[in-house]
N, C-alpha and C positions, 0 to 999 in steps of 0.2 A: 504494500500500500504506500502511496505516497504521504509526502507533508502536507498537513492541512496546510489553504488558503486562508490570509488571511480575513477575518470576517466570517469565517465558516464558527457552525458549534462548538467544534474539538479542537479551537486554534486557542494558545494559549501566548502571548504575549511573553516573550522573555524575560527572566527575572534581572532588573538591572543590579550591577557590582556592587555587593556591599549593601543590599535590597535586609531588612531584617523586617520581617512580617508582624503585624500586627496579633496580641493577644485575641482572640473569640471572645468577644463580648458574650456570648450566651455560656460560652463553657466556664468564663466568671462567675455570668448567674446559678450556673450547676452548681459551683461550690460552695461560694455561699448562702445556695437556698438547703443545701447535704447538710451546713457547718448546724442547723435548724432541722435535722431529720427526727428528733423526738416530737415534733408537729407534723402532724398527715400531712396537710396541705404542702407544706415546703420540701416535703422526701418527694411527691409525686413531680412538684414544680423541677425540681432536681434533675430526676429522671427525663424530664421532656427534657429540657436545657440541656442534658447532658449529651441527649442523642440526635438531638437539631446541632449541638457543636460540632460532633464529631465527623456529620455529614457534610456542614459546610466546611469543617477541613479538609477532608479529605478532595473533594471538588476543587479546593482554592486552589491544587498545584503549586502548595507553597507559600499562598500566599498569607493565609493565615497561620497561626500556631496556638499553643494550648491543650494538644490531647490527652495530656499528662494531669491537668485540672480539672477537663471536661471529665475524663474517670477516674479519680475520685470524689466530683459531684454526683458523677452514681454511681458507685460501690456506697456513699452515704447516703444517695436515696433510696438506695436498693434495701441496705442496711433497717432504714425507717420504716418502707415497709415491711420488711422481715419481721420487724419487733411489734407486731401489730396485736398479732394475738395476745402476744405474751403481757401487754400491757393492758388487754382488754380481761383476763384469767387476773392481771393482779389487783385490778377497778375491783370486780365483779367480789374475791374477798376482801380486800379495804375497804370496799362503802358502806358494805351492812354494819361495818366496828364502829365506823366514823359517824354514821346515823345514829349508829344505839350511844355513842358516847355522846354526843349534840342532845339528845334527847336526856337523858340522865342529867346533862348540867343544865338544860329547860328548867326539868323539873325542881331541881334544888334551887333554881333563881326561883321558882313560882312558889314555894314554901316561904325561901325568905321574903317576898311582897308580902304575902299575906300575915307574916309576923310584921310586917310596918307598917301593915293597914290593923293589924291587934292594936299596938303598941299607940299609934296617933288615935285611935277611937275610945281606947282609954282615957288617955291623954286629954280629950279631947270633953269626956264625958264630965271630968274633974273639972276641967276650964269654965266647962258650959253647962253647970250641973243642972239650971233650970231649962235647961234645951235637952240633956241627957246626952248618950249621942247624935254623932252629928244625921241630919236627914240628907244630906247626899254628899256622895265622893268631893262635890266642892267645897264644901265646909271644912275641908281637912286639907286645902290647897294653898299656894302663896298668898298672901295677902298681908293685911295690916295686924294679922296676930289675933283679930277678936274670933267672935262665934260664927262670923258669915265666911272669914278666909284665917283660919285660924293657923296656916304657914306651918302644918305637921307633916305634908309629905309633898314631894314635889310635885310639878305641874300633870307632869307624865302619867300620874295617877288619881289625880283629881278630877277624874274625867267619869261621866255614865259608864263608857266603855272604854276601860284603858289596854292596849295592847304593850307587852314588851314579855323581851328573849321565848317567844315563841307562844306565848302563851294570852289568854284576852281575861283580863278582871274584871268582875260588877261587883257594886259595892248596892246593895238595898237594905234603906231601917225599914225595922218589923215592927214590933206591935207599937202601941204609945199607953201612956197613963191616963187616968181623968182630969190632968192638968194638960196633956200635950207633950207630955215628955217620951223622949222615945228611949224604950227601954230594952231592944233589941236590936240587931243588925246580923247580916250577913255577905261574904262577901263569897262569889263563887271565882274557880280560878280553871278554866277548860284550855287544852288545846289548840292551837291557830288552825290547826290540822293533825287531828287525830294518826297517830300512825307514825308520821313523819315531825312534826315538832314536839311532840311527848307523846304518854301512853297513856298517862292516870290525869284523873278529875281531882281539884281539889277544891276543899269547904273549910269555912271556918264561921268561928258568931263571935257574941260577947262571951260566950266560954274561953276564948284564945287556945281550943282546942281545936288542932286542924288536923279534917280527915279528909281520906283518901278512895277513890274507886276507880274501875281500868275499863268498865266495862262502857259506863252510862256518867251522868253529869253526877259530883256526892253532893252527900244534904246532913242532914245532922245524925240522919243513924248508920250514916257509913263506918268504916273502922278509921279510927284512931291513929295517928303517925306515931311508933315507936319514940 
């Protein structure tokens, strides 16, 4: 066969003296999208870059360089997704631990609310002995210190419905006296989501005895916290 013409496809312009080829921009991108192979997206980004490099190397006749970069941006994208399973097998037992432990320190946050919803209602009872307890979660909120914002628990729970670390509190007074005094309260402590932000219900009153249930919302004749 002859020399290609030039202007023909297979005609390749000579490399001039001292000519040093440019890096592969894409086999760049191979490696440092490899250097990030413990994320899916960037081991596969890898592999494409890797083998879009190495094709226009080899084409260039020279004129580009980088094959050396382009693979190992995939032997590390390769790599990535290699470890795919093995990172989905070690998800699969770390999250049920990590849930049951998240849930466990819920519940110990949502005990101690409900000892600082005891402790201000108490508190609160003494201050406000002709009001008795307070009649809602805001009487026990910031304020000027008297009976209407009597500044015993923060804002966060001075609320109808206060949520926090997983869990939602209601605070409601019960019964009252033939002066208006109210001389019960209850505060219930459930769940944000059953399952997944705790397991157990909790209850308390003006006993500052706070119980517990796994099943359904507690109430006063649930069992007793140890």
């Amino acid at each position: 066969m002859g020399t290609p013409l030039p202007g023909s496809p297979a005609y390749r312009q000579p490399l001039p003296p001292g000519f040093e080829p440019p890096t592969s921009g894409k086999a760049i991108g191979s490696l440092i999208s490899g250097l990030f192979f413990f994320f899916l997206p960037a081991s596969i980004v890898a592999v494409i870059l890797g083998h879009l490099s190495l094709s226009d190397i080899r084409k260039s006749a020279g004129r580009l360089k980088g094959q050396g970069i382009a693979t190992a941006g995939l032997v590390l994208g390769y790599m990535g997704i290699a470890a795919i399973p093995f990172i989905l097998i070690i998800a699969a037992i770390a999250m049920p631990n990590l849930i049951r432990s998240r849930m466990a320190a819920n519940e110990s946050s949502a005990v101690g609310v409900l000892r600082i919803y005891n402790t201000a209602a108490q508190g609160y009872a003494t201050m406000c002995a002709d009001q008795g307890f307070p009649s809602a979660a805001a009487n026990l909120g910031p304020g000027a210190g008297d009976c209407s914002h009597a500044n015993l628990v923060k804002n966060e729970l001075a609320n109808a419905r206060s949520i926090k670390e997983g869990y939602v509190f209601i605070y409601q007074a019960r019964d009252t006296d033939n002066s208006g005094r109210v001389t019960s309260y209850a505060v219930s402590a459930d769940p944000v989501s059953p399952g997944v932000t705790g397991t157990k219900h909790f209850y308390t009153d003006e006993t500052t005895v706070i119980r517990f249930a796994t099943n359904a919302g507690a109430d006063s004749g649930s069992s007793p916290l140890e």
